[in-house]
C-alpha positions in Angstrom: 87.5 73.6 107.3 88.6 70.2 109.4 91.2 68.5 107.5 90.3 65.0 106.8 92.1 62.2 108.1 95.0 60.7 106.2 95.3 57.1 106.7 98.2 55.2 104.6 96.7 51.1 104.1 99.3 48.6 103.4 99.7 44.7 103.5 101.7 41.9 101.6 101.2 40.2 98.6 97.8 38.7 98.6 96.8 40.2 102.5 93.5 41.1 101.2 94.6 45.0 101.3 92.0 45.7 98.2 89.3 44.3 100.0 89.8 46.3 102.7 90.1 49.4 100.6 86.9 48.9 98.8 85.2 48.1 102.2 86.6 51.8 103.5 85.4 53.3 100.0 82.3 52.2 100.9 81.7 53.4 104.4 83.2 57.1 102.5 87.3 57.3 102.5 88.6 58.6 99.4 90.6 56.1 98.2 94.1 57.1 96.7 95.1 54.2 94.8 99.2 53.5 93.7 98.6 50.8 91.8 96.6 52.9 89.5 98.8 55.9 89.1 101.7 53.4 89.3 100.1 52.3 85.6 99.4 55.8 84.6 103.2 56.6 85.2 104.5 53.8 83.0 101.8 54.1 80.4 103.1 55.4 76.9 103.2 59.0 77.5 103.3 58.9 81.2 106.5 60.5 82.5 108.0 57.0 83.7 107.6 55.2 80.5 110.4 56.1 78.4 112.7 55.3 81.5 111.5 52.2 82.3 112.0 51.0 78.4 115.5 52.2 78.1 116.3 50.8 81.3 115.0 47.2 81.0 114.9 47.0 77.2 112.2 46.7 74.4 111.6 43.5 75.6 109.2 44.4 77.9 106.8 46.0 75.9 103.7 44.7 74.7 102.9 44.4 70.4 101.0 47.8 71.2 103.7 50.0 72.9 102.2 49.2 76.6 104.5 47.9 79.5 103.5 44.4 79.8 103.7 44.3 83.8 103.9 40.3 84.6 106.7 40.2 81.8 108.5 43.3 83.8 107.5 41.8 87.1 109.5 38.4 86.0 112.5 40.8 85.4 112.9 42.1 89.1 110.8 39.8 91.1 114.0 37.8 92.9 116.3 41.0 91.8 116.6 43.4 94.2 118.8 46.0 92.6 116.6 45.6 89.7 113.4 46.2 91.9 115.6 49.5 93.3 115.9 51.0 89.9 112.3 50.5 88.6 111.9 51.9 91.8 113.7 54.9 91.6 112.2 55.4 88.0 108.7 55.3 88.8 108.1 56.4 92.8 109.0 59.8 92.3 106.2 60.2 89.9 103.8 58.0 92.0 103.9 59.9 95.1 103.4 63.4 93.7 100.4 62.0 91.4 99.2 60.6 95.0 100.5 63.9 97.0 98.6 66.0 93.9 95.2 64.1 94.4 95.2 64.1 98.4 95.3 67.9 98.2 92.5 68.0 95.3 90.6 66.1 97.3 91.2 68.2 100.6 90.4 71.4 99.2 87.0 69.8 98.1 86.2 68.0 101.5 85.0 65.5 99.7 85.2 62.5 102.6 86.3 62.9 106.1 89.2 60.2 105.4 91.4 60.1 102.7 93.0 56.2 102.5 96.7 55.9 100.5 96.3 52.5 99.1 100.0 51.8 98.9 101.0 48.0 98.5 104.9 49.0 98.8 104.4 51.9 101.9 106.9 50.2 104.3 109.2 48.8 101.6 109.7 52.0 100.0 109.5 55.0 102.8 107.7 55.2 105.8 104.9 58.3 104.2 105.9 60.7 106.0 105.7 62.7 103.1 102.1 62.0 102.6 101.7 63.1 106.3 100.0 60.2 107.6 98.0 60.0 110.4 98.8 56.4 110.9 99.5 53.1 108.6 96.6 50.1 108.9 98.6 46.6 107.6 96.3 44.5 106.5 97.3 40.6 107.7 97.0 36.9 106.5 99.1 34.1 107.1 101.5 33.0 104.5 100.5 30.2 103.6 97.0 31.6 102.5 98.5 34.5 100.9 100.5 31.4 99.0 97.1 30.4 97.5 95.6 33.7 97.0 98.2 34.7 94.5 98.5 31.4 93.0 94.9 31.9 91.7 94.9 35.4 91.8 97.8 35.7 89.5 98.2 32.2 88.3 101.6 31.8 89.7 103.1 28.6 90.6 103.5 28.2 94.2 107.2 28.5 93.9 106.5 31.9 91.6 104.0 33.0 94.5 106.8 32.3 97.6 109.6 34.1 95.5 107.4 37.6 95.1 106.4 37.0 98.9 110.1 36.6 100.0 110.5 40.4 97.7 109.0 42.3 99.9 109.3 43.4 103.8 108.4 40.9 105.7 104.4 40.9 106.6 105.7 40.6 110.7 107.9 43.4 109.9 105.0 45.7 108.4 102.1 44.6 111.3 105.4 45.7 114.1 105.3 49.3 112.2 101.4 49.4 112.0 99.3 51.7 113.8 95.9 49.2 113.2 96.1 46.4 111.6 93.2 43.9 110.5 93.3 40.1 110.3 92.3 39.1 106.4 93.5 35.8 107.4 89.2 34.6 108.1 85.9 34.9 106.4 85.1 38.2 104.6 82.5 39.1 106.9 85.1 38.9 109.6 87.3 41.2 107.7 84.4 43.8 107.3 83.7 43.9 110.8 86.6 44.9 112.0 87.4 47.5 109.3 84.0 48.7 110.2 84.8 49.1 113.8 88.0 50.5 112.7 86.1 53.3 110.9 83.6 54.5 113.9 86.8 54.5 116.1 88.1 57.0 113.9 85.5 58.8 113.7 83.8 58.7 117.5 80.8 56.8 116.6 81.5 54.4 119.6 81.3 50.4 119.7 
């Protein structure tokens, strides 16, 4: 049995990297997805819950024993050694859940690309213990990714540039990428070059 291709998908905040992820999903990746196991960790019962609550205090909670994550996310968006220890709490159990479900999925064949949805890929490791075989960075320019989260999260535009300024630089991650697709245009744009991306990958020509 081939193994399928392993292909880790990253961005910035507000790149567009979910749109490119559902596009994949679409044309048939398997689509490993961090920011849902990254909830299931930190849910009440998950194994990163009881961690994250001693470590940052009751006050992040939610009335109903839930992490709330925007009131968390004020707590370590502009602190890094905050961000390092919620981190450190919650990765571990993130990339085995990831590691776990890339080999379920393997042993099934189920698609002939498996895509780790990873927002954080570059600022936390480079996934070489997922064993990629290579990193696509989805782009946009800053100031549109400005906007994007402004609405998407209804930020202020100062809230917006602070989370930016949290992570690697964008330039940084698009240096490291193997592929990377501009999200900085229309959406049909954006579909046709994940879309030639795909038959590249899998020798279906131009």
């Amino acid at each position: 049995m081939t193994r399928p291709r392993r292909i880790g998908l990253t961005g910035g905040l507000a790149s567009g990297k979910s749109f490119v992820a559902d596009i994949l999903r679409g044309l048939g990746a398997a689509v490993v997805d961090a920011d849902r196991m990254a909830r299931e960790v930190v849910a009440p019962g998950g194994p990163a819950h009881g961690d994250v609550v001693r470590e940052f205090g009751r006050e992040v909670l939610s009335a109903d024993g839930t992490i709330d994550r925007k009131r968390l996310g004020s707590r370590i968006f502009g602190d890094p050694d905050a961000r390092r220890r919620l981190n450190a709490l919650t990765h571990p159990h993130i990339r085995r859940r990831m590691g776990e479900e890339a080999e379920r999925l393997s042993a099934k064949a189920a698609a002939p690309t498996i895509v780790f949805d990873i927002p954080l890929l570059f600022d936390t490791t480079d996934g070489r213990d997922l064993a990629l075989d290579g990193v696509v960075v989805v782009f946009a320019p800053e100031g549109v990714r400005v906007c994007r989260a402004m609405i998407r999260d209804a930020l202020t535009r100062d809230e917006a540039r602070r989370r930016l300024e949290a992570q690697v630089p964008l330039s940084d991650k698009v240096a490291r990428a193997d592929w990377v697709i501009d999200n900085g245009g229309t959406r049909e744009a954006t579909r046709e070059q994940v879309e030639r991306l795909w038959r590249e990958w899998h020798g279906r020509g131009a």
